[in-house]
KOLTOR-493948 format. One line per field, with one value per residue (C-alpha): residue number from 1; residue in one letter; chain; x, y, z. Coordinates in nm, 2 decimals. Layout:
N
dodren = (NUM|...)
sese = (A|...)
drenba = (A|...)
X = (X|...)
Y = (Y|...)
Z = (Z|...)
END
This chain:
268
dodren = (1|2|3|4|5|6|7|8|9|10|11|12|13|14|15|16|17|18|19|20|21|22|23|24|25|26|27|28|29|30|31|32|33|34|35|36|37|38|39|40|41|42|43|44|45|46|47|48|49|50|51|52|53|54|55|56|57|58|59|60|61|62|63|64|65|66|67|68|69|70|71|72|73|74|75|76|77|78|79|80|81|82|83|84|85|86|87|88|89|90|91|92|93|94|95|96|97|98|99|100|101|102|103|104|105|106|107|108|109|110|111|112|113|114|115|116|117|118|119|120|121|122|123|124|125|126|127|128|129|130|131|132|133|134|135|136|137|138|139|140|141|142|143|144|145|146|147|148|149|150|151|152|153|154|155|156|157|158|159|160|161|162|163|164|165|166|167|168|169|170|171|172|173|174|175|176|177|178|179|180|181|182|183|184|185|186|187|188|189|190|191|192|193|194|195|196|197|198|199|200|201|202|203|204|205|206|207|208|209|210|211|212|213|214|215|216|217|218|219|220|221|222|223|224|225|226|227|228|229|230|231|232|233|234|235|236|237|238|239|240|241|242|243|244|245|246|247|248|249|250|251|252|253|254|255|256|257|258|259|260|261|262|263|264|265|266|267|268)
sese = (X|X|X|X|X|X|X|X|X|X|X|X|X|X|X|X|X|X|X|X|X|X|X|X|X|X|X|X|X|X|X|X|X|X|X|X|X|X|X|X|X|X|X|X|X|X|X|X|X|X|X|X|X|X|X|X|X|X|X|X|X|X|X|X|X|X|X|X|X|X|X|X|X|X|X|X|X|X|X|X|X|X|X|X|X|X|X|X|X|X|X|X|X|X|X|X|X|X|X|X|X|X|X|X|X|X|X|X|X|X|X|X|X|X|X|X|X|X|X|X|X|X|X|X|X|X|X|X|X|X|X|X|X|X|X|X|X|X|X|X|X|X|X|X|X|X|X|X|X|X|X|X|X|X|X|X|X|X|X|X|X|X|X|X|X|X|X|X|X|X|X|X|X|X|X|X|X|X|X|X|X|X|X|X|X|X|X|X|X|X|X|X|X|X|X|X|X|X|X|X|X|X|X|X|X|X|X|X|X|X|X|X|X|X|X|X|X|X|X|X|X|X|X|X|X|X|X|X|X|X|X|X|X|X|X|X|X|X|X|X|X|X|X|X|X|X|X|X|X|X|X|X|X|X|X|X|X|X|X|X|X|X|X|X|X|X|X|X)
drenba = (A|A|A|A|A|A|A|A|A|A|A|A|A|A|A|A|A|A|A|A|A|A|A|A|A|A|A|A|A|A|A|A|A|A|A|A|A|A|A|A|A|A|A|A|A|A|A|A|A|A|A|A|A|A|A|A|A|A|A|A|A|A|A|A|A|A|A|A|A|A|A|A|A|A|A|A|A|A|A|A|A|A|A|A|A|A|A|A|A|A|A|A|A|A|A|A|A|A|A|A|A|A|A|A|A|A|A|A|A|A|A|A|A|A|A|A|A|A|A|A|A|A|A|A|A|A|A|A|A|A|A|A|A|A|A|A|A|A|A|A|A|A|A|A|A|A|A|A|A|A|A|A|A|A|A|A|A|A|A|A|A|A|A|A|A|A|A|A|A|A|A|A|A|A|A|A|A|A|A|A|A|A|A|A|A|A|A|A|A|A|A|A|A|A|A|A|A|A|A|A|A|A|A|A|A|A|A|A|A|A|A|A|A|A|A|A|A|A|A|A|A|A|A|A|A|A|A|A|A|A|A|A|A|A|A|A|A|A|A|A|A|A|A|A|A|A|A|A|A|A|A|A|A|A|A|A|A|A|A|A|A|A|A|A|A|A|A|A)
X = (6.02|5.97|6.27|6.23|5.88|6.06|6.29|6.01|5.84|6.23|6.16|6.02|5.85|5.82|5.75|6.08|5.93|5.58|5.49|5.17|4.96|4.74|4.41|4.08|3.92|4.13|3.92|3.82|4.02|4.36|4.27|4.55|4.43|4.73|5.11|5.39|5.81|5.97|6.21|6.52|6.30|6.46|6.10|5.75|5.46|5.11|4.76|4.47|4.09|4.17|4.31|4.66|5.00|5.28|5.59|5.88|6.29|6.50|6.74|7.16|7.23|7.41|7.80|7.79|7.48|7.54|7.28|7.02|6.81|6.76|6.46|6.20|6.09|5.86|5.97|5.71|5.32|5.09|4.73|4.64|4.31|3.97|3.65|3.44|3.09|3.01|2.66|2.57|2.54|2.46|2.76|2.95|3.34|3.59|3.90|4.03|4.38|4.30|4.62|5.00|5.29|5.64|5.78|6.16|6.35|6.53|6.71|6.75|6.39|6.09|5.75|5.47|5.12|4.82|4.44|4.12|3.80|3.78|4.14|4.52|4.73|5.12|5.34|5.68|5.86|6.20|6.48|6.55|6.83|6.92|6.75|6.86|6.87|7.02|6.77|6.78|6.37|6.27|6.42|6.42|6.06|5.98|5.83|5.91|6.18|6.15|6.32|6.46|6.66|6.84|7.22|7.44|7.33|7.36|7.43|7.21|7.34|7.22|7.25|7.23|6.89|6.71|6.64|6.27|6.11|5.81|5.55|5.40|5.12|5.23|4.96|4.61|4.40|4.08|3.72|3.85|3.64|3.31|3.33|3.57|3.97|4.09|4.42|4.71|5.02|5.34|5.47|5.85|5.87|5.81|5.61|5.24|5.08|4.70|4.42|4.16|3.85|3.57|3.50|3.76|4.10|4.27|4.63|4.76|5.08|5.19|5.25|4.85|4.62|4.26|4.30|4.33|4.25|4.04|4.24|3.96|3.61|3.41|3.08|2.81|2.55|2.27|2.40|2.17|2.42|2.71|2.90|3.23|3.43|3.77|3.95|4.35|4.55|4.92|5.20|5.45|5.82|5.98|5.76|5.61|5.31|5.22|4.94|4.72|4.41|4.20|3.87|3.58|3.56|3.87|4.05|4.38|4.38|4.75|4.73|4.89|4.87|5.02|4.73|4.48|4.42|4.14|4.25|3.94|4.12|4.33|4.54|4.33)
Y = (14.18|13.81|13.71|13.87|13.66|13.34|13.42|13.51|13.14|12.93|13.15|12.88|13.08|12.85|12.91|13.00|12.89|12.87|12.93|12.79|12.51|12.48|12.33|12.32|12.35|12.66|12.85|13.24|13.38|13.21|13.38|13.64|14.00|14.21|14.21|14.36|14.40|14.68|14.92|14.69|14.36|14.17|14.17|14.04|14.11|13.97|14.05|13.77|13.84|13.69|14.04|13.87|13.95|13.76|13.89|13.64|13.74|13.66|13.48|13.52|13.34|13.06|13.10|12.73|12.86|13.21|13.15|13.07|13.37|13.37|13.26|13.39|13.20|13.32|13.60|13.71|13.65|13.89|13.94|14.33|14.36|14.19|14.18|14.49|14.65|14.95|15.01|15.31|15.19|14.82|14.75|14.49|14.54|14.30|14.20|14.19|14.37|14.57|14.74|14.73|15.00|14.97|15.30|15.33|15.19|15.45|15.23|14.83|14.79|14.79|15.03|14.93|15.05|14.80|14.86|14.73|14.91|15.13|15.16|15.21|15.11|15.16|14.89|14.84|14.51|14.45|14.18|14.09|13.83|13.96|14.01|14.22|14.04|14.09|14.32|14.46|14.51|14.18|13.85|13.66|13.61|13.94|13.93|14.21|14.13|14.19|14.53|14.36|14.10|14.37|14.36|14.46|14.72|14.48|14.61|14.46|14.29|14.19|13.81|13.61|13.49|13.29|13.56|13.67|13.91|14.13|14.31|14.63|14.86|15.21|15.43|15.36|15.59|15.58|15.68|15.89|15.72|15.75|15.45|15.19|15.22|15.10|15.28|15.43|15.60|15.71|16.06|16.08|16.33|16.04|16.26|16.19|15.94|15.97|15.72|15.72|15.58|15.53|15.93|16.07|16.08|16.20|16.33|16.18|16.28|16.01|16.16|16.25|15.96|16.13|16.45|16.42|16.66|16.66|16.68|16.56|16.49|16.39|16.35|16.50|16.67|16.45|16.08|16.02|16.21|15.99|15.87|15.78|15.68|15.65|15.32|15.40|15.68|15.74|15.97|16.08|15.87|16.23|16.56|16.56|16.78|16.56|16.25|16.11|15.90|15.70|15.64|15.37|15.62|15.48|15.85|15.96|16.28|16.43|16.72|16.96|17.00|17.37|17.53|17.48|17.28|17.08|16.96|17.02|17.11|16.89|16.80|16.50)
Z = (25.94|25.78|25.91|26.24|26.25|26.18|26.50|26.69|26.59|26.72|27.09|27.34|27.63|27.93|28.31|28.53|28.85|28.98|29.33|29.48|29.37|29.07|29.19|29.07|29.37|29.54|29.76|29.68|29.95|29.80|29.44|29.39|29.33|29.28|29.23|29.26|29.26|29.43|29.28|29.27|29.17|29.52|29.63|29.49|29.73|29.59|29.75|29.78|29.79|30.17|30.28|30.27|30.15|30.07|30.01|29.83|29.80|29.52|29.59|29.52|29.20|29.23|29.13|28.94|28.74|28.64|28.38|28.63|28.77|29.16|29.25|29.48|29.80|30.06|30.24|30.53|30.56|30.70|30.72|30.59|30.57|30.78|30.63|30.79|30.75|30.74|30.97|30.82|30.48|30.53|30.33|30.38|30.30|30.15|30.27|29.90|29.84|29.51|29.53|29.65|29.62|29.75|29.86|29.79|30.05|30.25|30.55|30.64|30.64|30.39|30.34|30.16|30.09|30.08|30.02|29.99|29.87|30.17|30.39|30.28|30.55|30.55|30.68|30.72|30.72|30.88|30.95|31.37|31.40|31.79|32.08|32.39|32.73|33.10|33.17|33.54|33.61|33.40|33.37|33.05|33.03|33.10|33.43|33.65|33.93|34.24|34.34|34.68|34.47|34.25|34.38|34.12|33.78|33.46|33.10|32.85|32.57|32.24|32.14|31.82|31.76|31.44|31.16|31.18|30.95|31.11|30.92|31.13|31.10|31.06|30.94|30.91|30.62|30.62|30.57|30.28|30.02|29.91|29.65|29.61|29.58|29.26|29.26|29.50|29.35|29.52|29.50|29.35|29.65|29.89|30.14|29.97|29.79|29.63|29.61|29.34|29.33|29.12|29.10|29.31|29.36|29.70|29.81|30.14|30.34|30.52|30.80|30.85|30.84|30.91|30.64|30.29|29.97|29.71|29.41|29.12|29.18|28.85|29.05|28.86|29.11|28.94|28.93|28.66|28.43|28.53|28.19|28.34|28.66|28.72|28.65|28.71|28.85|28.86|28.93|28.74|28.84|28.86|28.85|29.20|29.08|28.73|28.76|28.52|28.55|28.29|28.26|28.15|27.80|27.73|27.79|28.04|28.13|28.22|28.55|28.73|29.05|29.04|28.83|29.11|29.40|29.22|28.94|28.73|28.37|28.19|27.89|27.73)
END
């Protein structure tokens, strides 16, 4: 172990690359909130207290420096979340992205799953490097033709354009949470997801946006006994019906989904 230690004291840890500027006087909404790689590590998307996320992509490593990692550049830039309030409550609601999961990728384009305290949207992000023109009811602008000035039927044909990457709304889940999301987990069956906040956690299919289940609720029915919230939750990477979630006591409980639809017992 000594001579481990000595080893440990000749490794020089230095920065790889640094993206963004370091500035004393950065503005709150530029402070970064959350971070993270997708399965393969080709993409790093990171979420700002602005409601912003930016994705980078590694780069391929250059042949005359093997050594060299890729490095990540910016990728695509979209805004996820606005600053909202919610009337009922007086409450006003951040735009901060607390959390970001990548879902595997299944095709040519890209799903992630952003939040604030409040909404978890889905998004997908994909490549266009053609467009389709030679249409026979628009021209090129997209204005409608006139039908009197349509002599001949035209096949429409895809041309070579600049690559541009788009970043789309997919699914919209919200008004699920009482308190504010601190965690969303991906299911390794890649049909649900759950989101947890600060005394419930909630399972989501993503195909339903405006019903979710109650899978843990540590509310006590007098607040005034309230020792603990929730402060993580996670699935397991392969058993579809195993989570666990931590708490401010410092605990994490492991469930099972299959004993009973609220997952009230636990092995702590």
């Amino acid at each position: 172990l000594a001579g481990f230690g000595n080893l440990m004291q000749d490794v020089l840890w230095c920065f790889s690359q640094v993206k963004g500027t370091i500035d004393i006087g950065v503005t709150e909404a530029d402070i970064i909130s959350t971070v993270e790689f997708n399965h393969t590590g080709e993409l790093l998307a990171t979420g700002d207290k602005g409601g912003r996320v930016v994705i980078f992509q590694r780069e391929q490593e250059s042949k005359n420096q093997p050594h060299r990692r890729g490095e990540y550049n910016v990728y695509s830039t979209f805004q996820s979340h606005e600053p909202e309030f919610d009337y009922l409550k007086s409450l006003e609601i951040e735009e901060k992205i607390n959390k970001i999961r990548w879902l595997p990728q299944q095709n040519a384009a890209y799903f992630l799953l952003s939040t604030n305290d409040k909404t978890v949207k889905l998004w997908k992000v994909s490549e266009r490097d053609k467009r389709p023109e030679g249409y026979n009811l628009k021209d090129e602008d997209g204005r409608l033709r006139d039908p009197s000035m349509i002599t001949m039927l035209r096949v429409p044909v895809l041309r070579p354009m600049d690559l541009m990457v788009e970043a789309t709304p997919r699914r919209v889940f919200a008004n699920a949470h009482t308190y504010h999301i601190n965690s969303i987990s991906v299911n390794s069956d890649y049909e649900t997801y759950m989101s947890a906040d600060d005394l419930r956690i909630n399972l989501w299919n993503f195909e339903i946006t405006n019903q979710s289940f109650n899978i843990v609720d540590i509310k006590p029915a007098n607040m005034e006994e309230l020792t603990e919230v929730i402060t993580a939750a996670e699935f397991h990477p392969h058993h579809c019906n195993t989570f666990v979630y931590s708490s401010s006591k410092g605990t994490i409980r492991l469930c099972d989904m299959r004993t009973s639809a609220l997952c009230d017992r636990h092995a702590k």
